[in-house]
C-alpha positions as CSV (number, residue, x, y, z in Angstrom):
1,X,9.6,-7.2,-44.9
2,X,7.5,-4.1,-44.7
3,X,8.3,-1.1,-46.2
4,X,10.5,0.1,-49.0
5,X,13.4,-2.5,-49.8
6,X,16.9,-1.0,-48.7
7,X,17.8,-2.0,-52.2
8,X,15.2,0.3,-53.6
9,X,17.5,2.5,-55.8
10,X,15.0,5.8,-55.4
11,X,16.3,5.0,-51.5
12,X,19.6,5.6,-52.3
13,X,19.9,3.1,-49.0
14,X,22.0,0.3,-50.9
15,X,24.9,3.0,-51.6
16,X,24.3,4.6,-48.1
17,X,24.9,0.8,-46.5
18,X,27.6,-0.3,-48.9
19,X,29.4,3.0,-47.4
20,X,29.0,2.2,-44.0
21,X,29.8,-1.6,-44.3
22,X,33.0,-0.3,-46.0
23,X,33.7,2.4,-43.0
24,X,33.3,-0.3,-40.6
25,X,34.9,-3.3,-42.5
26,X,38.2,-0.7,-42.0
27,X,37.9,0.9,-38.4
28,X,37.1,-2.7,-37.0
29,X,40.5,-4.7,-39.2
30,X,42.5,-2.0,-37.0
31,X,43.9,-4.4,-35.5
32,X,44.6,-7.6,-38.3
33,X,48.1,-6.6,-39.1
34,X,49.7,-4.9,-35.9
35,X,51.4,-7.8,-35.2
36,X,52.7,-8.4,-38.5
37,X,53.6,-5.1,-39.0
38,X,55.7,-4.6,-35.7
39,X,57.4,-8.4,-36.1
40,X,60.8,-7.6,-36.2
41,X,60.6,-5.6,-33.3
42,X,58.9,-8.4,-31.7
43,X,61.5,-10.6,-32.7
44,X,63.6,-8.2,-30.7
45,X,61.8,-7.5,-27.8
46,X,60.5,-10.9,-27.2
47,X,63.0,-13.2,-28.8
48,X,60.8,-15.9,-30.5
49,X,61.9,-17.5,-33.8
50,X,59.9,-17.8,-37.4
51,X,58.2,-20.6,-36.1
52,X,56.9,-19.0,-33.2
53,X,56.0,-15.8,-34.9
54,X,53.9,-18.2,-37.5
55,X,52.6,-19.6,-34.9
56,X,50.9,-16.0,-33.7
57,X,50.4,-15.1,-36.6
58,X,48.4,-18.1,-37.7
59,X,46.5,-18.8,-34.6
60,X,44.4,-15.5,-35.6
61,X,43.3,-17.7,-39.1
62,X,42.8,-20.4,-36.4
63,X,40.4,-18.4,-34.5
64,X,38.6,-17.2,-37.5
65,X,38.3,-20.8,-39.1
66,X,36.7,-22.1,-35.2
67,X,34.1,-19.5,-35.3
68,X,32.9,-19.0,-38.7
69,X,30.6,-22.2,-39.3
70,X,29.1,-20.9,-36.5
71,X,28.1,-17.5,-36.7
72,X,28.2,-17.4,-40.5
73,X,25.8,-19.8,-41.1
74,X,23.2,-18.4,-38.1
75,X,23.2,-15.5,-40.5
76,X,20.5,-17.9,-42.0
77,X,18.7,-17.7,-39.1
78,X,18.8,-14.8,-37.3
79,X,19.7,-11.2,-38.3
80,X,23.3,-10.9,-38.7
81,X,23.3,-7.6,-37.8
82,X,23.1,-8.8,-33.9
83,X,26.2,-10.6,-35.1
84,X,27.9,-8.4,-36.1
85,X,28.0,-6.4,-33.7
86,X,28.9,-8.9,-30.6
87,X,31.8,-9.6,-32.8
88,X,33.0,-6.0,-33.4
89,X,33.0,-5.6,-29.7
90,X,34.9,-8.8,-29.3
91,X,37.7,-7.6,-31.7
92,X,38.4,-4.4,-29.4
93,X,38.3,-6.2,-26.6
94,X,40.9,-8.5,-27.9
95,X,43.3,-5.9,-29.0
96,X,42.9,-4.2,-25.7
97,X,44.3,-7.3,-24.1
98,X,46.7,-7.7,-26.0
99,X,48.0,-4.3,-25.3
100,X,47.8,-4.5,-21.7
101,X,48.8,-8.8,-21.1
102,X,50.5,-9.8,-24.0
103,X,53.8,-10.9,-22.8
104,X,55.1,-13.9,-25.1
105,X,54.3,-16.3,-27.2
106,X,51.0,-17.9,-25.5
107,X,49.4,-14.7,-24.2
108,X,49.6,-13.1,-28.0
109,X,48.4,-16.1,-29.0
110,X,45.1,-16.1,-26.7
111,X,44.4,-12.4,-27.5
112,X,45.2,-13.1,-31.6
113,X,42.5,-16.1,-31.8
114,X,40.1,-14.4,-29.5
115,X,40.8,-11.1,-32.6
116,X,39.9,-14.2,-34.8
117,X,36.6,-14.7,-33.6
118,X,36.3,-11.6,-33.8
119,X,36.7,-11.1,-37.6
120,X,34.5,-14.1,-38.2
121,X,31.6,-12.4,-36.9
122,X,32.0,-9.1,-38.7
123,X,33.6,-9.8,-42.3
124,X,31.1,-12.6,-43.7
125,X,28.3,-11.2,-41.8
126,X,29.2,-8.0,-43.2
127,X,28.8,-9.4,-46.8
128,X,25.7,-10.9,-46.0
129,X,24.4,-8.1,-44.8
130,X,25.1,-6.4,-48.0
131,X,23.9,-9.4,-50.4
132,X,20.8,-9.3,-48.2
133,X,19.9,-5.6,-48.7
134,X,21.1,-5.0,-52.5
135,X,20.0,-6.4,-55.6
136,X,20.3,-5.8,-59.1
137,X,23.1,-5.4,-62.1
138,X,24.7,-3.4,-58.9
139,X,25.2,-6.0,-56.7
140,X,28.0,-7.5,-57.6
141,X,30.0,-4.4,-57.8
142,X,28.7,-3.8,-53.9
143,X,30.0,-6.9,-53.3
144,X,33.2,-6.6,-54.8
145,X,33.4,-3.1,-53.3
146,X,33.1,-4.4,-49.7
147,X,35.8,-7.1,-50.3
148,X,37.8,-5.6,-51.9
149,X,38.0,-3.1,-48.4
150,X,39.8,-6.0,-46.6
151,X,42.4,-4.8,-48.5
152,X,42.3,-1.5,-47.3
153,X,41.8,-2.4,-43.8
154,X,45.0,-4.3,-43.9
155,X,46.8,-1.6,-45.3
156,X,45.2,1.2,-43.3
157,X,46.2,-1.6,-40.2
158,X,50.0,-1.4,-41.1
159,X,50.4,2.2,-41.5
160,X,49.0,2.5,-37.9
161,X,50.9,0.0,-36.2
162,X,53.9,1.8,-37.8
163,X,53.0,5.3,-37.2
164,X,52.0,5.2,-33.1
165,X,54.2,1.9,-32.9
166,X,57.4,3.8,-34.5
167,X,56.5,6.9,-32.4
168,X,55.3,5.4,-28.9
169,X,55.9,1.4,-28.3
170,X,53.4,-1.5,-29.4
171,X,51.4,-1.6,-27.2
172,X,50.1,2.0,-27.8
173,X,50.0,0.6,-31.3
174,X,47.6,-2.1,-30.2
175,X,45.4,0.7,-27.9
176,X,45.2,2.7,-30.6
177,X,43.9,-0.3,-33.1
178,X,41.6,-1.1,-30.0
179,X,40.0,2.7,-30.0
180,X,39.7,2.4,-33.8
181,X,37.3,-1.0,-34.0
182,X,35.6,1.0,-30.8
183,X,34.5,3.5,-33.7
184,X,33.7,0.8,-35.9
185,X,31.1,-0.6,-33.3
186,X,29.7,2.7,-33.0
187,X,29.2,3.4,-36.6
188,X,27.4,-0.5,-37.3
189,X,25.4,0.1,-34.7
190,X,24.0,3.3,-36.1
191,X,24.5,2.5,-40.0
192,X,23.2,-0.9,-40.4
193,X,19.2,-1.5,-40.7
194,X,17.5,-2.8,-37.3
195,X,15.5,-4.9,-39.1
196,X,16.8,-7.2,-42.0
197,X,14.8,-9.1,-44.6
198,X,12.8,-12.0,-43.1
199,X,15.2,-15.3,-42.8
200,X,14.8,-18.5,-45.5
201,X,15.4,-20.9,-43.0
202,X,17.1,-24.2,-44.4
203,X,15.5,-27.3,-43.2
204,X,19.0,-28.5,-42.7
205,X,20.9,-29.1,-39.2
206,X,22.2,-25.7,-38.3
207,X,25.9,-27.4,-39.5
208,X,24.7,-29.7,-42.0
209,X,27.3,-27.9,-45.4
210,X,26.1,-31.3,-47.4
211,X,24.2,-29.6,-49.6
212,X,26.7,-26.8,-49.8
213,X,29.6,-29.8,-50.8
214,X,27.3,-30.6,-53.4
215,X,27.7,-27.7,-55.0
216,X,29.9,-27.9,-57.2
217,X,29.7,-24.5,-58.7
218,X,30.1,-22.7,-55.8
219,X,33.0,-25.5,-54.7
220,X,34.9,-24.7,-57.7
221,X,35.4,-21.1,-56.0
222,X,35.4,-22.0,-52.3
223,X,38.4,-24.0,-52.9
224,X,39.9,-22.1,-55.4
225,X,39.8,-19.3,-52.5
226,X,41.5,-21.2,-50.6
227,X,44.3,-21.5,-52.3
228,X,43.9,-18.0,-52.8
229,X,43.8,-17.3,-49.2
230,X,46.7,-19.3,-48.4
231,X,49.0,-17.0,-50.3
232,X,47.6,-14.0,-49.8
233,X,47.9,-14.4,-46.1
234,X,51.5,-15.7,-46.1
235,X,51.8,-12.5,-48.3
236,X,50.1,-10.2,-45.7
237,X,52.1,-12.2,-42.5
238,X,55.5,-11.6,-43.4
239,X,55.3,-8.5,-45.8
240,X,57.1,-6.2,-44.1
241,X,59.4,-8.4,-42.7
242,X,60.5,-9.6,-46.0
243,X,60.6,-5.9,-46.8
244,X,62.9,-5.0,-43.8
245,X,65.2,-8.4,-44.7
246,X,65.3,-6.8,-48.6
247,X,66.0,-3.4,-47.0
248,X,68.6,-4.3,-44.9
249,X,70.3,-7.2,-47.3
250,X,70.5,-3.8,-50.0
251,X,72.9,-2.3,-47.6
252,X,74.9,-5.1,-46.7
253,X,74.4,-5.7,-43.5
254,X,71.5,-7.7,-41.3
255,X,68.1,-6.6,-39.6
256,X,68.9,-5.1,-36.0
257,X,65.1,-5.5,-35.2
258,X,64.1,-2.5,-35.8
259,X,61.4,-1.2,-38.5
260,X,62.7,1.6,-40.7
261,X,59.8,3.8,-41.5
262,X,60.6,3.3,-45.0
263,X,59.9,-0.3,-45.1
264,X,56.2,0.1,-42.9
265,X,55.0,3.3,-45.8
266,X,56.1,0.7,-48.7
267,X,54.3,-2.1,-46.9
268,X,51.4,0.4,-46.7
269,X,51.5,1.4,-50.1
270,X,51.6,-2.3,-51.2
271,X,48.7,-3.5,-49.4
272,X,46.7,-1.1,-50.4
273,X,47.4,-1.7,-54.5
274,X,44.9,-5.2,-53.2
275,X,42.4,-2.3,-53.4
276,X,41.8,-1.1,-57.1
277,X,43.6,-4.5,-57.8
278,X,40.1,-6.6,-56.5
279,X,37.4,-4.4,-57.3
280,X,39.1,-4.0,-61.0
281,X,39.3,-7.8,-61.0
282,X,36.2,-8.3,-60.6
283,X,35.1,-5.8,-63.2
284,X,37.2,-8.2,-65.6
285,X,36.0,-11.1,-64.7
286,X,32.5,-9.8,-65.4
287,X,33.4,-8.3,-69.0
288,X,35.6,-11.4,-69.5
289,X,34.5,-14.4,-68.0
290,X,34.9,-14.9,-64.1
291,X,36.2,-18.7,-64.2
292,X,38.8,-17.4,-67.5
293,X,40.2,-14.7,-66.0
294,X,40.8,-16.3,-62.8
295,X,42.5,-19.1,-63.9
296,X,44.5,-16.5,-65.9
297,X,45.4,-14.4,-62.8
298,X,46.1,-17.2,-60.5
299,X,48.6,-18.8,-62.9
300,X,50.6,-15.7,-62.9
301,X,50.6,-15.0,-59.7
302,X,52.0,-18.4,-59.5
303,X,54.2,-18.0,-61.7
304,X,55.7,-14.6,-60.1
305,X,55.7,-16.0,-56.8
306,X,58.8,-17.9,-57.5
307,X,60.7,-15.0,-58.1
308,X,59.3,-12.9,-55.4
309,X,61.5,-14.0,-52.5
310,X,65.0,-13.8,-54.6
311,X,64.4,-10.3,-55.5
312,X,65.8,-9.4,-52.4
313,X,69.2,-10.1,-54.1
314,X,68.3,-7.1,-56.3
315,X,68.4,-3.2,-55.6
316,X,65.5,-2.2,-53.1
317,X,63.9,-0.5,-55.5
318,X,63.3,-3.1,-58.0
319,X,62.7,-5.4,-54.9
320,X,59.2,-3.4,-54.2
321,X,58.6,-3.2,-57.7
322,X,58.3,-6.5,-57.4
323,X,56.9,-7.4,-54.5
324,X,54.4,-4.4,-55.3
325,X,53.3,-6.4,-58.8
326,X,53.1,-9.6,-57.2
327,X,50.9,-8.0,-54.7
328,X,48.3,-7.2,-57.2
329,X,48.2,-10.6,-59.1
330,X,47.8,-11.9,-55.5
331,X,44.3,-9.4,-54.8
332,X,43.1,-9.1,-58.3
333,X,41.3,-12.1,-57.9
334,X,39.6,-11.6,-54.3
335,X,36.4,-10.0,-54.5
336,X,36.2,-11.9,-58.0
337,X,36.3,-15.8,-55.9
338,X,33.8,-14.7,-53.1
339,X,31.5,-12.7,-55.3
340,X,31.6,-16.1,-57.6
341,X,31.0,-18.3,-54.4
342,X,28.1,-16.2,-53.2
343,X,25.9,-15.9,-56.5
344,X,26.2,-19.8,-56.8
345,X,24.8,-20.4,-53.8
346,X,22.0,-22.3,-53.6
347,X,18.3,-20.9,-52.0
348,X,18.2,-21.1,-48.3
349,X,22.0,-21.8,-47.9
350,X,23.9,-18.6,-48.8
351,X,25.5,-18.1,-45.5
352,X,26.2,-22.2,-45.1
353,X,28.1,-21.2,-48.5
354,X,29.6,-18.2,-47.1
355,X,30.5,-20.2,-44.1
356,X,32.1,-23.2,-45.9
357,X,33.7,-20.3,-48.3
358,X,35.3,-18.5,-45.0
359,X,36.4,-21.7,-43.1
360,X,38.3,-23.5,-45.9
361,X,39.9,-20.2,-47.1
362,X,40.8,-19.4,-43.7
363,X,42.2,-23.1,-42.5
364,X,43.9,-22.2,-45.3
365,X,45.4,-18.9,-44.2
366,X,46.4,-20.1,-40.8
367,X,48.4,-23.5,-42.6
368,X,49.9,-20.9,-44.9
369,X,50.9,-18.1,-42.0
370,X,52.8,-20.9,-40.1
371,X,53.9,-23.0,-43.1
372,X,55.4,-19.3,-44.4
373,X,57.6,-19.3,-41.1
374,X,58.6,-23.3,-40.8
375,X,59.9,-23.1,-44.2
376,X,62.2,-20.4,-43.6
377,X,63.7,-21.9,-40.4
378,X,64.2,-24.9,-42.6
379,X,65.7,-23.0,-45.4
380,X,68.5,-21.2,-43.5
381,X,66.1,-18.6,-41.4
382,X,65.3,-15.5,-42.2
383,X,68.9,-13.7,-43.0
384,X,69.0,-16.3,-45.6
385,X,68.0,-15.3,-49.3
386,X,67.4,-18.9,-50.1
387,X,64.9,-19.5,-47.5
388,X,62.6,-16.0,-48.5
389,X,63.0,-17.0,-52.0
390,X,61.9,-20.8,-51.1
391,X,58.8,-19.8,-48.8
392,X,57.4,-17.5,-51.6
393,X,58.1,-20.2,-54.1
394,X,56.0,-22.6,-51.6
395,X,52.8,-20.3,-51.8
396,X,53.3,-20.2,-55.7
397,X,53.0,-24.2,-55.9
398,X,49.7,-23.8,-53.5
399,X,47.7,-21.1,-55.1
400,X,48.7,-22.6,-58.8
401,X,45.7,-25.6,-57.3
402,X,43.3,-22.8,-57.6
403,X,42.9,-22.9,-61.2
404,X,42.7,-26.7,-60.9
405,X,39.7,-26.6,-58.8
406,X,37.7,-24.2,-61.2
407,X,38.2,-26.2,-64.6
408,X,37.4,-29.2,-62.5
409,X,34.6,-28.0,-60.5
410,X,33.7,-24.4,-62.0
411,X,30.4,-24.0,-63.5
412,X,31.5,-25.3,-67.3
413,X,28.7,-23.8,-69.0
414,X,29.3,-20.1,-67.3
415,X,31.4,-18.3,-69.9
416,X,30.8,-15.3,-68.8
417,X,29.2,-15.2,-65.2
418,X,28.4,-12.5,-63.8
């Protein structure tokens, strides 16, 4: 490419884009957790069960995991920024119709896969972007910058849903989230570079992940992600309703449907620890070892998962305490996994990689959103203390695979990989 390189640090360009990435990243996941975070008044409103709920909930992974081999891996091909920017627009128009048609159980569904798609054309591309335009001893922390963001766009996501949703209805919630990823469009569109750095083209078939499967470096991580992914979602999917069940099982009596504004701030609050929690995980994992302290982090959070769903038994307080601490063993370990995927890549197949990386992680989020729910109608449903503290157990015995797959499949000579 012509020019001076955006990762040219007399540009100052690689900061400027990692900003705006960031910005965008946040203003277009608006949307990600309005359902989740209005669910009991959904269950209210629209009288569906845990399985149905799941089952919206999930089917957003579902969308996600349809179109990321797709327009992930054309990022090899063509400049993702085109990409990314289809798909932003996408994502709003979703949430718009979900604010203005969503009437049950299929209808959500439709507008939450079609908010799938979406977020497969914006997050990965959005990294790729990034790895594409930075280099360095700095690109990693870019990296785990921009992933670590997810975070805070799920957080930020929550305490809007609960703010316009507690003070007008949800569907003003989902306007609103609609008019925020319209400001995320705007700001890609005048942030991120016209023209990228000139494609590697593979001489692969455009969905030919062999050679990515091969890798069993980068595998190691992908599927360690997944299990990663298939907690943290269930976490992120029934967060504040666990949080309303714990509020309302304090005071002795049963959720009514409604969302205290209590229980939406904590949620907040909680989410948002993923923040400092990933991007100071990966700053471990590079002084420490990436594959140690993974396997480290992901046994804990194992570990702590079992306990997570009986602390509703306890006071409220210690209950978030909880839940809060569980929620940073869950995130610590983000940014660390994809950064780990993407610097194993292989030449010529970095977004095959970061396809592969998003499609398992995701199948993985949408088994575990709906798994989440099926277990607790089978446990008792969701006034029953048994059934939280079972479904939480469930995602304990899932994400304890992840460390598994890196001693198995890691890169064993990488003691500290950075």
């Amino acid at each position: 490419m012509a020019g001076r390189s955006i990762s040219d640090p007399a540009s100052g360009s690689a900061f400027r884009l990692t900003v705006v990435l960031c910005l965008a990243e946040v203003l277009g996941m608006a949307g990600t957790m309005t359902f989740p975070a209005l669910l009991p008044a959904f269950f209210a409103q629209w009288g569906i069960g845990n399985v149905e709920a799941g089952w919206i909930n999930g089917v957003f992974h579902g969308g996600y995991v349809a179109a990321v081999p797709v327009l992930v891996t054309l990022t090899d091909r063509v400049d993702p920024r085109r990409i990314y920017l289809f798909s932003t627009a996408i994502s709003a128009i979703a949430l718009l119709g979900f604010a203005l048609f969503a009437d049950g159980l299929w209808s959500a569904s439709l507008y939450r896969a079609i908010g799938g798609v979406g977020l497969a054309g914006t997050y990965m591309p959005g990294l790729r972007i990034l790895s594409d335009n930075t280099g360095g001893p700095r690109q990693g922390r870019y990296l785990s910058f921009y992933t670590a963001c997810y975070a805070l766009g799920s957080s930020t996501s929550v305490l809007l849903a609960g703010l316009v949703g507690g003070a007008m209805d949800w569907p003003a919630a989902f306007t609103a989230s609609a008019a925020a990823t319209a400001v995320a469009l705007v700001l890609a569109w005048w942030g991120i570079p016209r023209t990228g750095p000139e494609r590697v083209v593979s001489p692969q078939a455009l969905l030919d992940f062999r050679p990515v499967l091969r890798n069993r470096a980068a595998m190691g991580y992908i599927l360690a992600y997944s299990a990663h992914c298939y907690e943290l979602f269930g976490l992120r999917a029934w967060l504040v309703a666990f949080l309303a069940f714990a509020f309302a099982y304090d005071r002795g009596a049963v959720s009514d449907g409604g969302i205290p504004a209590v229980v939406t701030m904590l949620g907040t609050v909680i989410l948002l620890l993923g923040l400092p929690a990933s991007i100071l995980g990966n700053e471990a994992a590079t002084r420490f070892g990436r594959r140690r302290f993974l396997i480290g982090i992901m046994t804990g959070s194992a570990a702590l998962a079992c306990f997570v769903g009986f602390s509703a038994a306890l006071p409220f307080w210690l209950a978030v305490i909880i839940v809060g601490l569980y929620g940073i063993t869950v995130t610590a370990d983000s940014a660390s996994l994809t950064v780990g995927a993407v610097t194993n890549a292989a030449a010529g197949q970095r977004g095959a990689t970061m396809a592969v990386h998003s499609f398992l992680g995701f199948t993985a989020a949408f088994v575990g959103s709906v798994a989440f729910g099926g277990i607790l109608d089978l446990a008792g449903g969701g006034a029953s203390l048994l059934a939280w503290g079972l479904a939480f157990a469930a995602q304990g015995a899932v994400v304890a695979l992840g460390p598994v797959a890196l001693m198995v499949l890691g890169d064993m000579g990488a003691v500290r990989q950075r």
